[in-house]
N, C-alpha and C positions, 0 to 999 in steps of 0.2 A: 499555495505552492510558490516555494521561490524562483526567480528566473533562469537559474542554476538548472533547476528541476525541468523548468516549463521546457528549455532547450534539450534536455536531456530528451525529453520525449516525443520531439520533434524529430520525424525522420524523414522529413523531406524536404531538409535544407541543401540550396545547390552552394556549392564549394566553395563561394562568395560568401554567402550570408553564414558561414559555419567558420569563414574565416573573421568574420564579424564580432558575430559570437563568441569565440575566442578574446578578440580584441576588449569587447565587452567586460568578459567574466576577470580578465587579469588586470583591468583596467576599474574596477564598480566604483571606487570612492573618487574618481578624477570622473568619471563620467558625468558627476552629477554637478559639477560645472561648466561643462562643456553644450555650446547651442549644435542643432541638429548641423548647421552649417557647419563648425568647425570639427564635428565629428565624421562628416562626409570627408573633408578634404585631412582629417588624420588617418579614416582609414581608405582612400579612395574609393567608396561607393556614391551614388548618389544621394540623396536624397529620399528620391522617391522611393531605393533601394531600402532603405531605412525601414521606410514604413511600412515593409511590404512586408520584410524580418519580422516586426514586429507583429503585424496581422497576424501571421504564421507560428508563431508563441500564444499568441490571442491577448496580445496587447493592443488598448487600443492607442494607439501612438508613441512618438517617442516622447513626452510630456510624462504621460502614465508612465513607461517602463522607467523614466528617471526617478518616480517617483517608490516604486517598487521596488529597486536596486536600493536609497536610503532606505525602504523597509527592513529588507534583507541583511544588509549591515547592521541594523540595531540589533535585530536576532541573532546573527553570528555571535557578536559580540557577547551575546548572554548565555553560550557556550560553550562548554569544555572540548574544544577536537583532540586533546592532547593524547587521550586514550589509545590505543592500541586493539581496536576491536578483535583483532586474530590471535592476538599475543596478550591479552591486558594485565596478567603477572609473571613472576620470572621466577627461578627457585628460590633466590632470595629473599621473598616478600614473606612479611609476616602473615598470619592467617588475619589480624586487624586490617593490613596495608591490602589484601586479596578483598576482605570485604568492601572496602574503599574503592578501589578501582572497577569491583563488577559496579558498586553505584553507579559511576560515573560511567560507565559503558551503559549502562540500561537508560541512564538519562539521555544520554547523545543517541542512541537507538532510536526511542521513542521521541525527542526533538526532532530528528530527524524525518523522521515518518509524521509527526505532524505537519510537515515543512513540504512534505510531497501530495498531501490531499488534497485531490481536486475537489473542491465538496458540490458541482454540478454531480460527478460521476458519482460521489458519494450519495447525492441524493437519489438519483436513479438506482442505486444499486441498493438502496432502502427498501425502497418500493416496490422493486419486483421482487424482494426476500418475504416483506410486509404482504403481498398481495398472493404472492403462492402458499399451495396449500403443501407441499411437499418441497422440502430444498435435500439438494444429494450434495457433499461432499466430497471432489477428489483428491488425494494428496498419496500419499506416501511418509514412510521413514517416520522423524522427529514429527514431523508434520500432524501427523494423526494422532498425537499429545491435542494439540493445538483446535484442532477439529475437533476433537469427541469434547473437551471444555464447552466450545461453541454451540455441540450439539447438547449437551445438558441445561446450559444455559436457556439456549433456545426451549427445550422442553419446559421449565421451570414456567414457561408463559405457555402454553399447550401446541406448539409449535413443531411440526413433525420435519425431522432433519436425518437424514441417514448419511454413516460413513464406514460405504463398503470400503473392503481393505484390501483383499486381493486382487487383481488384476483381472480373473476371471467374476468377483462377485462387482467390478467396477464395469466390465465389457456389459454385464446385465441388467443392472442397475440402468444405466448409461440408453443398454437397449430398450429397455420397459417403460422408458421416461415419455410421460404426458405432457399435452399442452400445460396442466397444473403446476407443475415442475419447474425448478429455478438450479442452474448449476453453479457451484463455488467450486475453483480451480485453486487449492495453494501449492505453490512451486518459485521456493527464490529463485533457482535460475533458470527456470522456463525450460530446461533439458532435460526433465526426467525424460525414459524413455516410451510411459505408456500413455504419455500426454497427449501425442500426436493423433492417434488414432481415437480415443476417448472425446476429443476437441471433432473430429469430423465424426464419429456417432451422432454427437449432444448437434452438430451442425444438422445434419442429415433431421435431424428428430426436431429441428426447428427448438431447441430449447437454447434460452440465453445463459450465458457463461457472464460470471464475473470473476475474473483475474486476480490474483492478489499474488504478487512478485517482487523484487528488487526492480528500482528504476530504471527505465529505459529498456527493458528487457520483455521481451512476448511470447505466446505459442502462439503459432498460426494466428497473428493477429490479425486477418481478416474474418473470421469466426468469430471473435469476440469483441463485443461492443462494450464492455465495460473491466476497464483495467486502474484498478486500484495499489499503489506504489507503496513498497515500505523500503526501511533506510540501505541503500548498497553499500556500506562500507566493509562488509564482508567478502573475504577470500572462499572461491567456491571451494577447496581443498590444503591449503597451506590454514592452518589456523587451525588453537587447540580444541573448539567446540564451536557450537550453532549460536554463542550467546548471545549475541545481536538479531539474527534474523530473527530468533524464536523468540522473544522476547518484541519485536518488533511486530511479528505476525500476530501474537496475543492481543499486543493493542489496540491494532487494527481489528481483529476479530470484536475488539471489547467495546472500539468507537460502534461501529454496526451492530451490533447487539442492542446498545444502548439507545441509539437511535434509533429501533425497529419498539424498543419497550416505549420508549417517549412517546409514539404515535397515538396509544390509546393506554397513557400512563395508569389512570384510574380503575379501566377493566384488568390490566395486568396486574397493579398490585393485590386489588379483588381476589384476581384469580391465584395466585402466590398464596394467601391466606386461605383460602378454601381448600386448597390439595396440599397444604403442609402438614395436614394433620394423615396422611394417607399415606406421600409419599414419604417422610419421614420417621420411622420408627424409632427415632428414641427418647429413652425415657428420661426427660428434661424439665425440670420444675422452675421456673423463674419467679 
């Protein structure tokens, strides 16, 4: 995760260390000349102040995060931001020049959302998908493209995944949920309206949630212990389609997927070859 990212998700900086932060993010390629001493007296904090910012990102000191800001500028630099995720053609593009610009939108999506994964959280949120025997999806809209992929996916390895759609087959689902059970919450902007109450069932029923959103953004984030980031550079409603987020949430679904198969590589692919001849009916001669 970049340090861009890590602040982003920090929401309990006091009004010093945010005006730091600040300093930081507009300042990255000067920073990494500068000793902790003459960074204190640039931006009037102490010191000790520094390192306390830091702790708070989960850097371990100001050594690391200078060394992680050069990271982050190399990466930049291997990226296209030029795009227009809301807007990325105009009437006047050719349908070659429309092909060209969703590239370069799905690249910086997906750059992007590589750029924001904690992979601690990623690995916890393997594991309890790995380890339950039933995963529920909530979403809504475009979203439930996005999930039922994930749920077929997940079947292909004998995986039971359900994604009620209605709000009433959600309130059930939601309410029927076993200690077995694992919930996946997709919402780029954490304001659907049926989140809230779904987030305090799955609470109530002691089932864990894992998030999956634009950065910096939560439902009822003390309900949920596992919040997985994809890219924000999407307008929640100015903007001609979802093509960043949905494209973003794919990958992410497609990183955990992948990493849930990795775990027992061998039995899965096994298992692939044994039910393809069932569940696949057509008639294909290779």
């Amino acid at each position: 995760m970049t340090i861009e990212n890590m602040i982003k998700c920090c929401d309990n900086l006091t009004p010093t260390e945010s005006q730091l932060a600040q300093y930081i993010l507009q300042n990255k390629k000067g920073i990494e000349k500068l000793s902790i001493q003459k960074l204190s007296e640039e931006t009037f904090i102490s010191k000790s102040g520094i390192h306390r910012f830091c702790k708070k990102i989960e850097i371990n000191g100001f050594n690391e995060l200078k060394v992680k800001l050069a990271q982050d500028i190399v990466e930049e630099s291997k990226i296209d931001t030029e795009i227009d995720v809301n807007f990325p053609f105009d009437s006047n593009d050719t349908q070659k020049i429309i092909a060209q610009k969703l590239l370069k939108l799905y690249e910086a999506s997906i750059a992007d959302t590589y750029n924001s994964i904690d992979l601690e959280v990623l690995n916890k949120s393997v594991k309890l998908l790995q380890n339950a025997d039933i995963i529920d999806i909530y979403t809504h809209a475009h979203n439930i493209n996005v999930a039922e992929n994930f749920q077929d996916k997940m079947r292909s390895i004998g995986k039971l995944v359900n994604c009620p759609k209605s709000f009433y087959e959600q309130r059930c689902t939601a309410t029927a949920s076993k200690k077995n059970h694992a919930a996946i919450i997709l919402s780029y902007s954490g304001k659907a309206a049926f989140l809230p109450s779904i987030v305090k069932i799955l609470h109530k029923k002691e089932i864990e949630i894992i998030w999956i959103g634009r950065l910096g953004k939560s439902v009822e984030s003390n309900h949920i212990k596992h919040n997985l980031y994809i890219s924000n550079r999407e307008n929640l409603r100015n903007r001609i389609s979802q093509f960043s987020s949905h494209i973003a949430m794919q990958y992410m679904l497609d990183v955990i997927f992948s990493c849930i198969f990795k775990i027992d590589y061998e039995r899965n692919i096994h298992y692939i070859k044994e039910v393809e001849n069932i569940v696949d009916d057509r008639n294909i001669n290779e």
